[in-house]
N, C-alpha and C positions, 0 to 999 in steps of 0.2 A: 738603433739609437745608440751615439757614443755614450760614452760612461763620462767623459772629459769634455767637455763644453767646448768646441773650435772657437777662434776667436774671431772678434765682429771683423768683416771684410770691410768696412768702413772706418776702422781707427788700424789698420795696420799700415807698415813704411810703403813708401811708394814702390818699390820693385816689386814685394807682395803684391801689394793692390794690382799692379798692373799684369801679373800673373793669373790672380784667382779672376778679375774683370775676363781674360784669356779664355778661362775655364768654361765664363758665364755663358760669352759667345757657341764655345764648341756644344760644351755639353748643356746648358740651360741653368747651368747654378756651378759653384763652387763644389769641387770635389771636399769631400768632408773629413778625409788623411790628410790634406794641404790648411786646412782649416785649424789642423790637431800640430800638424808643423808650425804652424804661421804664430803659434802660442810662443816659439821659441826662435826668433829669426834664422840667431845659427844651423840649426837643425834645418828650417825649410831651406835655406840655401846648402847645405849638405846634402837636402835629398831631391831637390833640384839639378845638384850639381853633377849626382848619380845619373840620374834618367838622364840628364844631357850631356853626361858621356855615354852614356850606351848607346844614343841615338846620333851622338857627332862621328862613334866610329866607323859607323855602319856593318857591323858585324856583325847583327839582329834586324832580320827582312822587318820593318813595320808591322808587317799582318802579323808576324809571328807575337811581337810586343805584344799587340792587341792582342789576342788572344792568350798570354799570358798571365797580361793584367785582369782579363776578366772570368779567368781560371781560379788567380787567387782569389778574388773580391768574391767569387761563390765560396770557395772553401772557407771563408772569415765570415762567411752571412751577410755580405753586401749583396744588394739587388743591382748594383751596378748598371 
């Protein structure tokens, strides 16, 4: 459970929305670090802006991402 309440996926700007609706498809719900971003626009497009450089460069095989991100979300107590 966060400590910090994400914000409602229904009152955020429309690029969010159209991000976290993204999310809803892949994974079944809003990732709930993009939720904790989306509280500050700037910040979720900075940490957007991150991951889709790491993935525009291609420097980072996909599998390996995945398995990174779901490396850390264990070490933090996400059940990811």
């Amino acid at each position: 459970m966060a400590r910090i309440e994400g914000a409602n996926p229904t009152k955020t700007p429309k690029p969010i929305k159209a991000v976290l609706e993204a999310q809803v498809k892949k994974w079944g719900g809003p990732l709930l670090n993009h939720l904790l971003y989306a509280r500050r626009p700037t910040i979720f497009r900075g940490a957007r802006g991150m991951w889709g450089g790491l993935e525009a460069s291609g420097l980072l095989n996909p599998a390996l991402v995945a398995l990174i991100n779901r490396r850390v979300a264990a070490l933090n107590g996400c059940e990811f």
